[in-house]
OpenMM code with the backbone's topology and positions (N, CA, C; nanometers):
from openmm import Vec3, app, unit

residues = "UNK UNK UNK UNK UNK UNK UNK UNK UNK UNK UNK UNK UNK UNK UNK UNK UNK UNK UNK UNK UNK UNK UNK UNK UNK UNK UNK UNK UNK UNK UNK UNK UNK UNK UNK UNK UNK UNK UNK UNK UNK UNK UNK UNK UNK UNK UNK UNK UNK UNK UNK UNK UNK UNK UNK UNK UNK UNK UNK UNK UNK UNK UNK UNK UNK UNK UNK UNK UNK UNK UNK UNK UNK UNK UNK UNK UNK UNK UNK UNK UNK UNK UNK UNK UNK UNK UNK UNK UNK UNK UNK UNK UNK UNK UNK UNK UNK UNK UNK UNK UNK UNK UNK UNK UNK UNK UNK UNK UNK UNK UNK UNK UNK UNK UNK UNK UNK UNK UNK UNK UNK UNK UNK UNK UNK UNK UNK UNK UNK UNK UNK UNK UNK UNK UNK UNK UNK UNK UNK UNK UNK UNK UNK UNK UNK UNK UNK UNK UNK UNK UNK UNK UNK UNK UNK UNK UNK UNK UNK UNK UNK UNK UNK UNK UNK UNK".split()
positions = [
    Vec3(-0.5557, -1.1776, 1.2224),
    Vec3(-0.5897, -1.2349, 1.0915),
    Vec3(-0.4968, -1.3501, 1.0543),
    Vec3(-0.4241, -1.3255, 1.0898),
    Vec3(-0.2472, -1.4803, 1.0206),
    Vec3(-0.2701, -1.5744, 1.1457),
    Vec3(-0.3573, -1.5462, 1.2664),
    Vec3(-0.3901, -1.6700, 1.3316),
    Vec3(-0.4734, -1.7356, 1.2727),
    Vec3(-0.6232, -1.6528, 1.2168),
    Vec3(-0.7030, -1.7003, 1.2028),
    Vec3(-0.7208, -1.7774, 1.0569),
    Vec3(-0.6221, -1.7547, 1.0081),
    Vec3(-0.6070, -1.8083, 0.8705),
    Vec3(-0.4667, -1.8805, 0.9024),
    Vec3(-0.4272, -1.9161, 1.0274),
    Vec3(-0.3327, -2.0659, 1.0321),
    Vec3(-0.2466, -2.0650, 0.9551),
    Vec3(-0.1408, -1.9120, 1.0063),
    Vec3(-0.0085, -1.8644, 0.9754),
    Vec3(0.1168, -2.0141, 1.0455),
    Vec3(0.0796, -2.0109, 1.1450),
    Vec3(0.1465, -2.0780, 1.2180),
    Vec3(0.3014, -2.0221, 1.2862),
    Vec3(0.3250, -2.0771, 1.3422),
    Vec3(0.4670, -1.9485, 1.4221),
    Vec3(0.5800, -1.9538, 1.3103),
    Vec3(0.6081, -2.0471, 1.1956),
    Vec3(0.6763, -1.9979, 1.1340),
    Vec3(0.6069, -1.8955, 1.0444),
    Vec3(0.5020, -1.8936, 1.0149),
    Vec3(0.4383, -1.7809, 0.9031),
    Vec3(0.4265, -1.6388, 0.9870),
    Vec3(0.4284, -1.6432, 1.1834),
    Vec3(0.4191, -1.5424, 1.2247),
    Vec3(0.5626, -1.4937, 1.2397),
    Vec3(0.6645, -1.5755, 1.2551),
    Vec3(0.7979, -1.5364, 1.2531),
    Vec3(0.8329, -1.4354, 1.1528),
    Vec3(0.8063, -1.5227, 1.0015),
    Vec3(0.8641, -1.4708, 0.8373),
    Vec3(0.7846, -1.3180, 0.8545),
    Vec3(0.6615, -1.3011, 0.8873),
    Vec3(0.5951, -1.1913, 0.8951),
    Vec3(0.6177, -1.0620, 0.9474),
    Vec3(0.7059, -1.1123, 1.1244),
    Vec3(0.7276, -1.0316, 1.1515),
    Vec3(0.8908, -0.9980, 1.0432),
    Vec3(1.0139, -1.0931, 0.9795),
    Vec3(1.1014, -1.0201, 0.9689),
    Vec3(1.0899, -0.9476, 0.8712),
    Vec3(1.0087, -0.9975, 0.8220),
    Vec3(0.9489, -0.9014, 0.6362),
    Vec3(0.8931, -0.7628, 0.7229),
    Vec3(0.8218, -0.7305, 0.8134),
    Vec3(0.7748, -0.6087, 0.8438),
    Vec3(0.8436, -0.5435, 0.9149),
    Vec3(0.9733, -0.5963, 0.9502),
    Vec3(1.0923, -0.5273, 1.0651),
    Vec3(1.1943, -0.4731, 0.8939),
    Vec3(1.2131, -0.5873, 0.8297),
    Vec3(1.2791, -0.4879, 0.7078),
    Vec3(1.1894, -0.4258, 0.6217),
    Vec3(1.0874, -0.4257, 0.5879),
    Vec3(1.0355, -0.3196, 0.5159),
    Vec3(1.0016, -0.1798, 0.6019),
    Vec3(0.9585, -0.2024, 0.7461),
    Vec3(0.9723, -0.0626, 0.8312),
    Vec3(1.1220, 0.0116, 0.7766),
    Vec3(1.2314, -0.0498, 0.8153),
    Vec3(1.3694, 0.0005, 0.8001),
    Vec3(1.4000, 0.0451, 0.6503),
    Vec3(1.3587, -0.0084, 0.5344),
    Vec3(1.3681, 0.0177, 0.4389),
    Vec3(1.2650, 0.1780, 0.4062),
    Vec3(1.1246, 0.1641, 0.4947),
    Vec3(1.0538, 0.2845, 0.4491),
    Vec3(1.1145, 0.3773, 0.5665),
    Vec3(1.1913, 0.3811, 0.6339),
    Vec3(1.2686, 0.4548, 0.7190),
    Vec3(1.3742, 0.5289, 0.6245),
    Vec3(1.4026, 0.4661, 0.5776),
    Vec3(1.5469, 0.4840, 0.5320),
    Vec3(1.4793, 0.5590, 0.3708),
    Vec3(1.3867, 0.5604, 0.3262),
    Vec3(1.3589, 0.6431, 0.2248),
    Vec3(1.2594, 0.7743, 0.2442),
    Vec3(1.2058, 0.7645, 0.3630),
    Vec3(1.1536, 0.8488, 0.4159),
    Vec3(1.2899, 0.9366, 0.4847),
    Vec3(1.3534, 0.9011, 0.5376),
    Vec3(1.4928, 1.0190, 0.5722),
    Vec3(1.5723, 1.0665, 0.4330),
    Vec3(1.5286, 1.0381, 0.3230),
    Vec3(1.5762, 1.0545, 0.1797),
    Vec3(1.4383, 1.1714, 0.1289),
    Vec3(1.3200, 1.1700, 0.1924),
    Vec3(1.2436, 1.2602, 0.1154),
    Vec3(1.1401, 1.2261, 0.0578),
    Vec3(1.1110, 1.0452, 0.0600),
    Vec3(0.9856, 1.0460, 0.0330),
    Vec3(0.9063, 1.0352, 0.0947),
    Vec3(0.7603, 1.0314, 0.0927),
    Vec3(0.6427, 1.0351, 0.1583),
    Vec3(0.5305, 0.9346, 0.1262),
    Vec3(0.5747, 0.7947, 0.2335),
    Vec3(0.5596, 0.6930, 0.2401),
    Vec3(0.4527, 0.6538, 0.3809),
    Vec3(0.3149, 0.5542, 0.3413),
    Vec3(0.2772, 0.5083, 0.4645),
    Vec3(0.3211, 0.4489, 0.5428),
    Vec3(0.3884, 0.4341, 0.6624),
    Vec3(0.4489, 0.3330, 0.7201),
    Vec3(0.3735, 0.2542, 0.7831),
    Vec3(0.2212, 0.2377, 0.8119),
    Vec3(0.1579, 0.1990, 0.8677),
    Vec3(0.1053, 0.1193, 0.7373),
    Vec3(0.0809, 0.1348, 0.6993),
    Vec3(0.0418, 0.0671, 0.5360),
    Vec3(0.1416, -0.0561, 0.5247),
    Vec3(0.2592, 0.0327, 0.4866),
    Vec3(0.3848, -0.0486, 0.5043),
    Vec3(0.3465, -0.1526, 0.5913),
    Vec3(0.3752, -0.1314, 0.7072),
    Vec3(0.3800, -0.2403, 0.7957),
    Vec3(0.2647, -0.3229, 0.8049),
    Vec3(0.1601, -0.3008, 0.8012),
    Vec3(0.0125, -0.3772, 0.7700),
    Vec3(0.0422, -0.4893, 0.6897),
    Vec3(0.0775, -0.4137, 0.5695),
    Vec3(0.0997, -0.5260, 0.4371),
    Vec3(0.2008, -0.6254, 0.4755),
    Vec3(0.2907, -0.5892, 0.4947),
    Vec3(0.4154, -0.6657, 0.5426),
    Vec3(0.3583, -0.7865, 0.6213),
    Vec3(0.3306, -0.7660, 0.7046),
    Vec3(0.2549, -0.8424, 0.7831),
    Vec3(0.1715, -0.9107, 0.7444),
    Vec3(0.0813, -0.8836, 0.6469),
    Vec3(-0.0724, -0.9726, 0.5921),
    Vec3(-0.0011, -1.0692, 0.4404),
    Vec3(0.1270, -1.0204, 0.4097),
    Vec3(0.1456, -1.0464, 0.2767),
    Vec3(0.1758, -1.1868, 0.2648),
    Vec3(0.1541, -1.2841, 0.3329),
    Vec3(0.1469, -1.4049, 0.3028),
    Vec3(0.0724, -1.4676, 0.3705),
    Vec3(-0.0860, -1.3855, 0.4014),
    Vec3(-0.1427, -1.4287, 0.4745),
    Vec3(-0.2691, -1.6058, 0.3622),
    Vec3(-0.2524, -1.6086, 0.2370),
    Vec3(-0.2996, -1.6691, 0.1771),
    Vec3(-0.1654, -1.7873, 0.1742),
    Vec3(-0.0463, -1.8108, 0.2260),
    Vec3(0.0637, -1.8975, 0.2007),
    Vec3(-0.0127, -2.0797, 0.2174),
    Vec3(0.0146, -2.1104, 0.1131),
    Vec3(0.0001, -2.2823, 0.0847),
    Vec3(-0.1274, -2.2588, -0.0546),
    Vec3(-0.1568, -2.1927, -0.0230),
    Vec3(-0.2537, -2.1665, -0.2026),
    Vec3(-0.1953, -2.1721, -0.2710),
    Vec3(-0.2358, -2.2122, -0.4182),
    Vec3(-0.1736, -2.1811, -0.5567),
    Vec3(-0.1977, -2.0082, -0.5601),
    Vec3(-0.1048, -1.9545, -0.6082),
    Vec3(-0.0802, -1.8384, -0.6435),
    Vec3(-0.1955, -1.7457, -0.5163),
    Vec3(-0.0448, -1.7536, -0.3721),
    Vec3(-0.1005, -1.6969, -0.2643),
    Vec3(-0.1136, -1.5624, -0.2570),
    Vec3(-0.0310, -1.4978, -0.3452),
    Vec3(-0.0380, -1.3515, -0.3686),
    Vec3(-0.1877, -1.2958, -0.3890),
    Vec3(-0.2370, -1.3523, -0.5193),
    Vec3(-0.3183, -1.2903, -0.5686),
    Vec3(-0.4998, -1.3559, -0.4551),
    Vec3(-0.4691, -1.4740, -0.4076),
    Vec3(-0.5503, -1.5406, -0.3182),
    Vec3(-0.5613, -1.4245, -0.1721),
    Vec3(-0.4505, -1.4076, -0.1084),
    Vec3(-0.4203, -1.2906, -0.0051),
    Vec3(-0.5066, -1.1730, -0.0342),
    Vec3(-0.4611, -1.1084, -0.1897),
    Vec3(-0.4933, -0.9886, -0.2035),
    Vec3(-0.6918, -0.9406, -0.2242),
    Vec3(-0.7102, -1.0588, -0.3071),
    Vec3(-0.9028, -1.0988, -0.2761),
    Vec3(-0.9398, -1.1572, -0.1280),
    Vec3(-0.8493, -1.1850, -0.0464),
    Vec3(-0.8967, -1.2143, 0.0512),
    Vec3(-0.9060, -1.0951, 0.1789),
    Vec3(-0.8321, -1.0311, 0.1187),
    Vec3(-0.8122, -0.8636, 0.1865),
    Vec3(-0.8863, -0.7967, 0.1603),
    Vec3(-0.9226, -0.7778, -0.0208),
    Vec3(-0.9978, -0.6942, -0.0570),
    Vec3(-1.1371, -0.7085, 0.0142),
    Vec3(-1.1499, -0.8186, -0.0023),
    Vec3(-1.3006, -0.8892, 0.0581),
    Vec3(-1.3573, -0.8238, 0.2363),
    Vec3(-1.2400, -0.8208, 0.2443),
    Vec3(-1.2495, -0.8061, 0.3870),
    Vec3(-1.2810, -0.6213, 0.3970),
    Vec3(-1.2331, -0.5782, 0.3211),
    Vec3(-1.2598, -0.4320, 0.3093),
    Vec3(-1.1202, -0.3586, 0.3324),
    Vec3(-0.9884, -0.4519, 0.3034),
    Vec3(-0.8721, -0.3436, 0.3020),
    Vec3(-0.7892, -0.3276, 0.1695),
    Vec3(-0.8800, -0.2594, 0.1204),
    Vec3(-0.8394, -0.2360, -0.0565),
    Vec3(-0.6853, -0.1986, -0.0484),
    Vec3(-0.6038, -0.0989, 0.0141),
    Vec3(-0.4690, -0.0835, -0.0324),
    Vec3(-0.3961, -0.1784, 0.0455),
    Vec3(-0.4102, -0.2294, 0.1001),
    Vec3(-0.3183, -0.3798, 0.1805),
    Vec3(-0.3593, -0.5075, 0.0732),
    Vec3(-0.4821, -0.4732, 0.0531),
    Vec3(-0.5071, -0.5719, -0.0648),
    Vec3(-0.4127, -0.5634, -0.2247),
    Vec3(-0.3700, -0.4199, -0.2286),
    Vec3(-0.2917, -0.4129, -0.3400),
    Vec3(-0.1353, -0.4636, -0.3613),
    Vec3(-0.1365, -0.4451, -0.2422),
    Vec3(0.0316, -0.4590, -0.1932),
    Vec3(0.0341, -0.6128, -0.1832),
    Vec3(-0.0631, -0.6634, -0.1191),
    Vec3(-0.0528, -0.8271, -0.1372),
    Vec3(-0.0272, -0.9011, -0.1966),
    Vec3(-0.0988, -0.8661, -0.2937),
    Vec3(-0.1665, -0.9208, -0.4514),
    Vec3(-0.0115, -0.8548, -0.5231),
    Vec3(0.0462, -0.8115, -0.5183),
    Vec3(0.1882, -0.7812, -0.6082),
    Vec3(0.3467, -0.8330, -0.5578),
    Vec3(0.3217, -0.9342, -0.4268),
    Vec3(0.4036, -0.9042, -0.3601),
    Vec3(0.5377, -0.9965, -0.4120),
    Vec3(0.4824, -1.1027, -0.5102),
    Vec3(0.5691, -1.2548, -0.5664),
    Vec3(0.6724, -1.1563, -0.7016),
    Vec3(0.6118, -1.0604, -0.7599),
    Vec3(0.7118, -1.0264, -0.8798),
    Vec3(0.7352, -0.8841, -0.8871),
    Vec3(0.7960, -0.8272, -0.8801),
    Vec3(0.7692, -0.6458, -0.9354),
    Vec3(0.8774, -0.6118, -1.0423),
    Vec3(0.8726, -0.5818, -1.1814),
    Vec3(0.9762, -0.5235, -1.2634),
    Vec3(0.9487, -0.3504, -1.2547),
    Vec3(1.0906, -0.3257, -1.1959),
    Vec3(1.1155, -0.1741, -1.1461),
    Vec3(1.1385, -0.1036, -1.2568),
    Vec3(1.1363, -0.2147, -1.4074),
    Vec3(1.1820, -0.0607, -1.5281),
    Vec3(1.0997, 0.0529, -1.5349),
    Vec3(1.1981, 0.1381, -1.5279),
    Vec3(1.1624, 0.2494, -1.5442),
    Vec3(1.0735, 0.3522, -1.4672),
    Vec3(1.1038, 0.2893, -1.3270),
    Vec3(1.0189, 0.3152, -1.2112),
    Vec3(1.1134, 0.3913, -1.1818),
    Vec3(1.0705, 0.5318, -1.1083),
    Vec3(1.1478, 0.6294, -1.0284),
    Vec3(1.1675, 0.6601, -0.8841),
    Vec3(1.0656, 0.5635, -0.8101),
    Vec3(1.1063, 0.5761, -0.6956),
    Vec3(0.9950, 0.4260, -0.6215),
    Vec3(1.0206, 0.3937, -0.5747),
    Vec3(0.9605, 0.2592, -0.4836),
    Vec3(0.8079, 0.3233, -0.4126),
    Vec3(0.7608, 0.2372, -0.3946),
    Vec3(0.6557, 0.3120, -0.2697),
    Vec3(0.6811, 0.1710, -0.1941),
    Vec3(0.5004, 0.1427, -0.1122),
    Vec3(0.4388, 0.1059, -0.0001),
    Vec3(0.5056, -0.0592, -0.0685),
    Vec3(0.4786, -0.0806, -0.1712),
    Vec3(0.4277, -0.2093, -0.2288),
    Vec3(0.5504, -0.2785, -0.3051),
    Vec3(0.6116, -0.1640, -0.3615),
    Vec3(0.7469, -0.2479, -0.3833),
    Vec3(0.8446, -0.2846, -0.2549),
    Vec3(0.8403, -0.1978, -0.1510),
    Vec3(0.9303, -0.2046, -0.0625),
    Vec3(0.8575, -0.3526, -0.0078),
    Vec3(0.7616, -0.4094, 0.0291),
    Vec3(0.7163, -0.5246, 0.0759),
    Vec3(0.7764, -0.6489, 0.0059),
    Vec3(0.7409, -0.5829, -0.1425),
    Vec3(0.8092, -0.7111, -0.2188),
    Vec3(0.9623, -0.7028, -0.2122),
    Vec3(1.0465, -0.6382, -0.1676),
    Vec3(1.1764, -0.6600, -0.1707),
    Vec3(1.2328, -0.6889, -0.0551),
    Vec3(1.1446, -0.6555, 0.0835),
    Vec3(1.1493, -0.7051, 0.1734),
    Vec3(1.1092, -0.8976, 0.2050),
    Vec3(1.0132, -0.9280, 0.1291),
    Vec3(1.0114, -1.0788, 0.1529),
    Vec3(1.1475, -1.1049, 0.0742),
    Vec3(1.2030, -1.0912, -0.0083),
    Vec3(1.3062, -1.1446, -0.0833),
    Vec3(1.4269, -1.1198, 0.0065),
    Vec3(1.4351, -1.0509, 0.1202),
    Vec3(1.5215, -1.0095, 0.1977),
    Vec3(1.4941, -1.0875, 0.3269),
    Vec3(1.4181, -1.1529, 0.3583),
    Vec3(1.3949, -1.2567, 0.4603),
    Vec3(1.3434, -1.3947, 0.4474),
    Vec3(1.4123, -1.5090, 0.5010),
    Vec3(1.3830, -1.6386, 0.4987),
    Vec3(1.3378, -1.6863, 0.6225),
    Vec3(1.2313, -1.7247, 0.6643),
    Vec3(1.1419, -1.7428, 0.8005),
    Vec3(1.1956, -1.6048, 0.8312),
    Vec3(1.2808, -1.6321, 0.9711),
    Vec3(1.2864, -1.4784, 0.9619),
    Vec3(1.4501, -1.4157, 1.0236),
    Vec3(1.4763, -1.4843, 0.8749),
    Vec3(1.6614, -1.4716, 0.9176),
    Vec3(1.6584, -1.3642, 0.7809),
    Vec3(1.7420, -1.2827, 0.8031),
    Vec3(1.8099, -1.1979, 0.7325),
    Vec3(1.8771, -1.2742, 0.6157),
    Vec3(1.8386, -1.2409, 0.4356),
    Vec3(1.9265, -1.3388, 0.3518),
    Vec3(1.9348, -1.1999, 0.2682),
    Vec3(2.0624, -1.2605, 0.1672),
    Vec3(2.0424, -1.1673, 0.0501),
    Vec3(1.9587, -1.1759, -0.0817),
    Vec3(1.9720, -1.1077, -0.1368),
    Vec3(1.8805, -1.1195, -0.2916),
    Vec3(1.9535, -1.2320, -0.3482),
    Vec3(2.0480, -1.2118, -0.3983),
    Vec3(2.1622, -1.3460, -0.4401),
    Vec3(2.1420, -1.4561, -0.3896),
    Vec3(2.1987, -1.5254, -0.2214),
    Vec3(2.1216, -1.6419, -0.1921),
    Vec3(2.0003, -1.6518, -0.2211),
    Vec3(1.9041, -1.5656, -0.1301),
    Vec3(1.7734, -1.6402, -0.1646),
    Vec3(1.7092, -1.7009, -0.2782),
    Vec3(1.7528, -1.6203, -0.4321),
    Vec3(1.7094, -1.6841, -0.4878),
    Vec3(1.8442, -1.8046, -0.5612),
    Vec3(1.9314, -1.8076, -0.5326),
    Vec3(2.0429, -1.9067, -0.5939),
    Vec3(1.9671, -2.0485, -0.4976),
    Vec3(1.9209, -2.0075, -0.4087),
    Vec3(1.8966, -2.1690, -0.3458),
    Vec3(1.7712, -2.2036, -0.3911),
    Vec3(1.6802, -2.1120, -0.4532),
    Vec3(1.5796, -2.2087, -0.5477),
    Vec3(1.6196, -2.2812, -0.6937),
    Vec3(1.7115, -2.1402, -0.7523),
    Vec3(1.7447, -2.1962, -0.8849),
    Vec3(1.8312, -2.3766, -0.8294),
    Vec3(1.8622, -2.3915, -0.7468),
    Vec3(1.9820, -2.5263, -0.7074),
    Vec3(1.8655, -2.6063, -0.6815),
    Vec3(1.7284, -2.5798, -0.6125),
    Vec3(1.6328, -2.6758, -0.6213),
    Vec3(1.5291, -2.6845, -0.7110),
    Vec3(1.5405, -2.6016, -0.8069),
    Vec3(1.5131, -2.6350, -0.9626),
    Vec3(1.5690, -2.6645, -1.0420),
    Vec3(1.7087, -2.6838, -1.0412),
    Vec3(1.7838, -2.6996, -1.1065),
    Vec3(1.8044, -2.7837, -1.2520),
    Vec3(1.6803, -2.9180, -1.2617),
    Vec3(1.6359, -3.0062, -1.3242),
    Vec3(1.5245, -2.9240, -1.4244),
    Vec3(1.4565, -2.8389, -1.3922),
    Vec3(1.3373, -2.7960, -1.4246),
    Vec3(1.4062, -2.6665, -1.4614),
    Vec3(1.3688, -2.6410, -1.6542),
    Vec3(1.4479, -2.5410, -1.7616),
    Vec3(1.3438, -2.3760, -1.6988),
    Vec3(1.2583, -2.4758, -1.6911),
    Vec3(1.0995, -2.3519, -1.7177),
    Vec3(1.0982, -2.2946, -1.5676),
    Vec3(1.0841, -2.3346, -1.4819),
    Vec3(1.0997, -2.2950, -1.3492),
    Vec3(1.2514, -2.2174, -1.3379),
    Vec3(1.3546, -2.2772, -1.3818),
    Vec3(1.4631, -2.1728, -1.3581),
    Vec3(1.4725, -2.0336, -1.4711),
    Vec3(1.4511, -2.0426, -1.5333),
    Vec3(1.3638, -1.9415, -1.6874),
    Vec3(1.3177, -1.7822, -1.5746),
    Vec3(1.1967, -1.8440, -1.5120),
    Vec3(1.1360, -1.7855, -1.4411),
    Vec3(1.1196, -1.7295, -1.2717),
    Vec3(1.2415, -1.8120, -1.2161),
    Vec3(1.3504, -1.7918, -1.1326),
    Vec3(1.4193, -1.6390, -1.1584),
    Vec3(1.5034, -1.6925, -1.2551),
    Vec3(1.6104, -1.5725, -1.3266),
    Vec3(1.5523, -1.4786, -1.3309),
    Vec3(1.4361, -1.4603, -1.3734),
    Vec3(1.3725, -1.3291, -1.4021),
    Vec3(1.3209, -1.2644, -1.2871),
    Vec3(1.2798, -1.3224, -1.2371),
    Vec3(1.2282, -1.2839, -1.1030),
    Vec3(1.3692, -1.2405, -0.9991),
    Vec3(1.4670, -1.2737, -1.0142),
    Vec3(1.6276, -1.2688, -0.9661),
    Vec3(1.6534, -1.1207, -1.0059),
    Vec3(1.6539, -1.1391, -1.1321),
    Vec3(1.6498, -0.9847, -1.1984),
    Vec3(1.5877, -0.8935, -1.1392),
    Vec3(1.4833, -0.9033, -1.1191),
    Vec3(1.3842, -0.8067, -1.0768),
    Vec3(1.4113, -0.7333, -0.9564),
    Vec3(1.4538, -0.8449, -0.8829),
    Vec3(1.4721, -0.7891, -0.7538),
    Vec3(1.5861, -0.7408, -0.6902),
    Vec3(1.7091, -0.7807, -0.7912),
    Vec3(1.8653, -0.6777, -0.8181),
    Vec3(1.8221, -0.5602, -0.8641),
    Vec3(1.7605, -0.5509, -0.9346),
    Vec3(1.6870, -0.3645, -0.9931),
    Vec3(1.6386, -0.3166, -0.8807),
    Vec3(1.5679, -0.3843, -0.8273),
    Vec3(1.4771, -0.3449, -0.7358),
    Vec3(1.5874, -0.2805, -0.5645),
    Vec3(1.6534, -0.3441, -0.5596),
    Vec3(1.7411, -0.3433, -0.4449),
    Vec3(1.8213, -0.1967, -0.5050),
    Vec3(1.8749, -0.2310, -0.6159),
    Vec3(1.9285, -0.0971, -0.6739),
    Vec3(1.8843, 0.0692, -0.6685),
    Vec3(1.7154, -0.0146, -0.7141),
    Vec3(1.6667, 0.1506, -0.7208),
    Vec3(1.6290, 0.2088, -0.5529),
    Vec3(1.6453, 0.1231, -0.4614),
    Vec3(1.5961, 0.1804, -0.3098),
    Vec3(1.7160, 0.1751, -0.2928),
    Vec3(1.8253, 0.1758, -0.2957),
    Vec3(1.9676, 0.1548, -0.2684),
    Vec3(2.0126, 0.3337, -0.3207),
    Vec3(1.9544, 0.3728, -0.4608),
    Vec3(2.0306, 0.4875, -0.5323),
    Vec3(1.8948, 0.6127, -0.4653),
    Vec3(1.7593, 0.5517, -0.4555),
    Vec3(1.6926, 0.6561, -0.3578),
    Vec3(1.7147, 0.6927, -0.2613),
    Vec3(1.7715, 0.6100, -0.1382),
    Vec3(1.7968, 0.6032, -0.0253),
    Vec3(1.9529, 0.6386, 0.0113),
    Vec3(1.9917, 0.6586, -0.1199),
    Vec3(2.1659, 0.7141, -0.0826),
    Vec3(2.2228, 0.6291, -0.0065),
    Vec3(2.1969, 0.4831, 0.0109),
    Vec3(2.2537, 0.3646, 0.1162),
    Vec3(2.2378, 0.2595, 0.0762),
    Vec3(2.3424, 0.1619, 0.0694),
    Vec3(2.3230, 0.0431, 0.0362),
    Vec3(2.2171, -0.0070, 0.1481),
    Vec3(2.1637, -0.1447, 0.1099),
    Vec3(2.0408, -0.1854, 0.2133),
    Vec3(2.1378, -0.2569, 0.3099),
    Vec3(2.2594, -0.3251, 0.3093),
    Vec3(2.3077, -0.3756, 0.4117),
    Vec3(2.3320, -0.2935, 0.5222),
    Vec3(2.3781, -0.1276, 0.4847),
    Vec3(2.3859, -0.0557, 0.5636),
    Vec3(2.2438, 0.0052, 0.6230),
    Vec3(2.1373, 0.0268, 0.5419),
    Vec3(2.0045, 0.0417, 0.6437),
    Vec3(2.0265, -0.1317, 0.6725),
    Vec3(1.9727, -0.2400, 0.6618),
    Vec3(1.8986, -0.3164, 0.7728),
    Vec3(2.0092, -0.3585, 0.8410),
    Vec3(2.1193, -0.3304, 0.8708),
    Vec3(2.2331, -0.3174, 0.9815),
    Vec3(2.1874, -0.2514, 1.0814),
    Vec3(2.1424, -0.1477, 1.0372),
    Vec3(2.0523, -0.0061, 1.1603),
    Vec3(1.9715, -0.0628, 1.2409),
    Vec3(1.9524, -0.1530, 1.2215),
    Vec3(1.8133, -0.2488, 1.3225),
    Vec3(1.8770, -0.3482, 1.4202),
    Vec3(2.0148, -0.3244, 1.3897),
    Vec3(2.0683, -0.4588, 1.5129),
    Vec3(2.0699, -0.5904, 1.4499),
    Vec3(2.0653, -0.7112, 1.5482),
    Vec3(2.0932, -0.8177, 1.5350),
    Vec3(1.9645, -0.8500, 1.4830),
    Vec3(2.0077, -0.9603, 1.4161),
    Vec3(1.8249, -1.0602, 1.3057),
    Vec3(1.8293, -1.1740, 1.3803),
    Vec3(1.9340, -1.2145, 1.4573),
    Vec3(1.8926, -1.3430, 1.5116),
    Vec3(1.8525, -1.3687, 1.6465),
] * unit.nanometer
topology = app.Topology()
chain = topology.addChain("A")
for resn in residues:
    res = topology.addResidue(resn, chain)
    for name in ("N", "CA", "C"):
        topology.addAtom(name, app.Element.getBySymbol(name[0]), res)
């Protein structure tokens, strides 16, 4: 499907490292006790930027999935640009995807902190775009937190477990 919709080897690269850390991440909460698809997991991971160069590729991906007939890969798609974890008690299929793209750049290993400090520096001019930066920054420090306090492990120490990223 990411051929046929002209991923290109960097979109197959980013794909695979988003689905090598979200496997490790649903590893690592599944040895904690929850009961997580990993095949789901990894599907999505994989398809979740399969709409990339659209305006708002998330939600483009996730009708383009649905369409196709994969309603819960379609869900996970379609959510994958923002998630606010208040008051969420435990992650599933769909947050772990979204915290996994925020955890990979093509397909190098970054943190939550860089990744997004190097957009706010190329928005830096633009109030409204960094507004909405920040928040989205936020989101995904909660987010790292709450699979961090489920998983009894910081994430550097799970996606360490996987070896080398480069």
């Amino acid at each position: 499907l990411l051929r046929l919709h002209r991923a290109g080897e960097r979109g197959l690269a980013h794909a695979q490292g988003v689905a090598r850390a979200a496997l490790a991440l649903g590893r690592a909460l599944a040895a904690a006790g929850l009961s997580l698809d990993l095949e789901l997991l990894e599907v999505a991971a994989l398809l979740h930027d399969i709409a990339k160069g659209s305006q708002e590729h998330e939600k483009e991906g996730g009708m383009l999935l649905a369409d196709l007939g994969y309603a819960p890969v379609a869900e996970i798609v379609a959510a994958h640009r923002d998630i606010d974890p208040a008051g969420m008690e435990r992650p599933g299929e769909r947050e772990l995807v979204y915290l996994a793209d925020k955890l990979v750049r093509g397909q190098e290993r970054v943190n939550v902190e860089q990744r997004f400090q190097e957009k706010l520096d190329r928005f830096a001019g633009n109030p409204e775009a960094v507004t909405a930066i920040t928040r989205r920054r936020e989101h995904a420090l909660a987010m790292r937190a709450l699979v961090e306090r489920v998983a009894g492990r910081s994430l550097d120490a799970i996606l360490d477990g996987e070896g080398p990223w480069d």
